[in-house]
N, C-alpha and C positions, 0 to 999 in steps of 0.2 A: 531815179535814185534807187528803186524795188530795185529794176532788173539789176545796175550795176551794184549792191549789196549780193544780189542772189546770186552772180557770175565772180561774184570773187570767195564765196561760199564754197561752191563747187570747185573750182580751183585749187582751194587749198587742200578738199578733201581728195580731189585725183590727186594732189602733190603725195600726199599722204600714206596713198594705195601704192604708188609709183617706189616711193620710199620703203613701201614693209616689203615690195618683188624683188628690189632688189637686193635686202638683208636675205629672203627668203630663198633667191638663187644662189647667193654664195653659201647659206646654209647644207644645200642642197651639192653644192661645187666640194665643201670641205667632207659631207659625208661620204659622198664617192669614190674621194680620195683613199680617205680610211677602212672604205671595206676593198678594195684594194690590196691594201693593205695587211689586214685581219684574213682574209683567204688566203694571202703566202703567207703569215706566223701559221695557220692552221697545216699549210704543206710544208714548213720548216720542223713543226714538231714530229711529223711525223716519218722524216727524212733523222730527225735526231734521236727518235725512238729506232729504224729499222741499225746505227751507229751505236746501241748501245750508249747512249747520251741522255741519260733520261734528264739528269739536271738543267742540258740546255734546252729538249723539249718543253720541262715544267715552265722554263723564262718566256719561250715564242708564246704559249698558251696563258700567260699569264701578261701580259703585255694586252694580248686579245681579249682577253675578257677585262681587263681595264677600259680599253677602248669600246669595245663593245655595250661596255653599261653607258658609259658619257654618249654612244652613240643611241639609246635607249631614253635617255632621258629628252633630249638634246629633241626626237620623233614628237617625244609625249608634247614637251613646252611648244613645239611646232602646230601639233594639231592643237592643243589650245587656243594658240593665236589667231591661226585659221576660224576658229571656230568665231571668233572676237569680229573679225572683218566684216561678218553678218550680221551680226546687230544692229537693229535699228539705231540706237546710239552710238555709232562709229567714230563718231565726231568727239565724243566724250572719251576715248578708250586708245584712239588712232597713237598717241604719242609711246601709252603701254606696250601699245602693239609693235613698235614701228626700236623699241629700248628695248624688248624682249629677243626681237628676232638680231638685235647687234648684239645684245650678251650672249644669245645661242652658239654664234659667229663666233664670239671671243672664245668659247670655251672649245671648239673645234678646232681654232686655229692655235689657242696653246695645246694640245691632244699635240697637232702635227710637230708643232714644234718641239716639245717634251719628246718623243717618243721616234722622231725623225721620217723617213720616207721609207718607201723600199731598201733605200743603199745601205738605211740602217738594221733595219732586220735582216738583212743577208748576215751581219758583223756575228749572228750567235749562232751561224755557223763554222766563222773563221775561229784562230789558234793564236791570232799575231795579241802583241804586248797589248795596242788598240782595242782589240775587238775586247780582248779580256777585261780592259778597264771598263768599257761601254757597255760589258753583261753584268757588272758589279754594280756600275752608277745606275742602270734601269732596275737591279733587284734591290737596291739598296732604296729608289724611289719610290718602287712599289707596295714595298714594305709599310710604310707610311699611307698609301692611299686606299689601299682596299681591305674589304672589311673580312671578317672573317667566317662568312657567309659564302663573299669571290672567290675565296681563295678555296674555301670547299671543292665549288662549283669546277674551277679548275682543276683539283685534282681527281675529280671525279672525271669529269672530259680525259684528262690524261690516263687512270685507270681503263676507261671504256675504248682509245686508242692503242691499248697494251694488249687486251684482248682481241681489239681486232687482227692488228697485228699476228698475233700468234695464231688466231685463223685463218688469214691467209698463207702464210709460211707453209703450216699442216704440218701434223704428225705424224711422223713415218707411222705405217702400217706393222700391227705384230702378228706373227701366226694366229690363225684360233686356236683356243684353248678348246680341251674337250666340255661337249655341254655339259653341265648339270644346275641343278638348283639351286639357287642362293636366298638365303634369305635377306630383304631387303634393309641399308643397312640405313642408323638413323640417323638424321637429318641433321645437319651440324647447326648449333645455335646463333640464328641472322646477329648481328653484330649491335647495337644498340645505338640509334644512329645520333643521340645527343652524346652517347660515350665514345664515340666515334669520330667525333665531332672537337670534343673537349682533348681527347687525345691527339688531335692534328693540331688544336691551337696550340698547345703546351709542345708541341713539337715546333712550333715554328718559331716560338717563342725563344726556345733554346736554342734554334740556328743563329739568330738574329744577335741573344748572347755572344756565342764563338764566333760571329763574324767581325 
């Protein structure tokens, strides 16, 4: 009676381990996907930066860094779980464990779904009636999901791709000037980064308005 108790003990708990690998691989399967993904929006924006495109660069970069936080958090609840496996009380915990790593799932697999595959981010390159509707419905989505912290963060990434840009291009070379001494000139005042901050939301605020 012991041993068969104690053989259907173990049993349920390898069912259990069985079941969190395999939420844990597909976890695994949809982030893949999406940083895929996230590395052509990063060489989209920057194909729509060298086009004079800044508008559809801001969409690629801004799609990414949507993805990119759900893929962040998506890490963190991941190693929590992992962390849960080890517990002595596994057995108390295994169902949390086993529900956490299929809502991880779910929110991956709506990501891909929301936001499409590769064939969809090529469309904020394209011009046709399509692609224009599909860069309106994902700005108009995004609008709504990320906070105003991301959206920072993006145009900050997009500013630091503007600059790169412009050094690599380079700037033609001017004759020298004859030496002489300058005096050195001063420092223009850093920008105030909550007023800087407060002036991008109130900017986007008003796009959002006139759209």
């Amino acid at each position: 009676m012991g041993n068969s108790s104690s053989t259907s003990k173990v049993s349920a708990q390898d069912k259990a381990i069985l079941d969190m690998k395999v939420q844990r691989d597909k976890l695994h399967q949809y982030q893949k996907r999406i940083k895929i993904v996230t590395d052509r929006e990063t060489d989209i924006a920057r194909e729509c930066l060298r086009a004079n495109q800044k508008e559809k660069a801001l969409l690629a970069l801004r799609r990414k860094k949507y993805q990119e936080t759900l893929l962040a958090k998506t890490d963190q609840q991941l190693a929590q779980l992992q962390a849960l496996t080890s517990d002595v009380e596994f057995a108390l915990v295994q169902k949390d464990v086993v529900f956490g790593l299929q809502q991880g799932t779910a929110v991956l697999k709506e990501i891909h779904k929301e936001m499409g595959g590769l064939e969809k981010v090529e469309l904020i390159l394209e011009e046709s009636a399509d692609a224009q509707a599909y860069q309106k419905e994902i700005n108009e989505m995004l609008g709504g999901k990320m906070s105003n912290e991301e959206e920072d963060a993006v145009e900050d990434e997009l500013e630091a791709m503007e600059r790169e840009a412009a050094q690599t291009a380079g700037v033609p070379s001017l004759p020298d000037a004859p030496t002489r001494i300058q005096e050195p000139l001063p420092d223009a005042p850093a920008a105030d980064p909550k007023q800087r901050a407060q002036e991008r939301a109130g900017r986007r605020a008003q796009e959002q308005i006139a759209a």
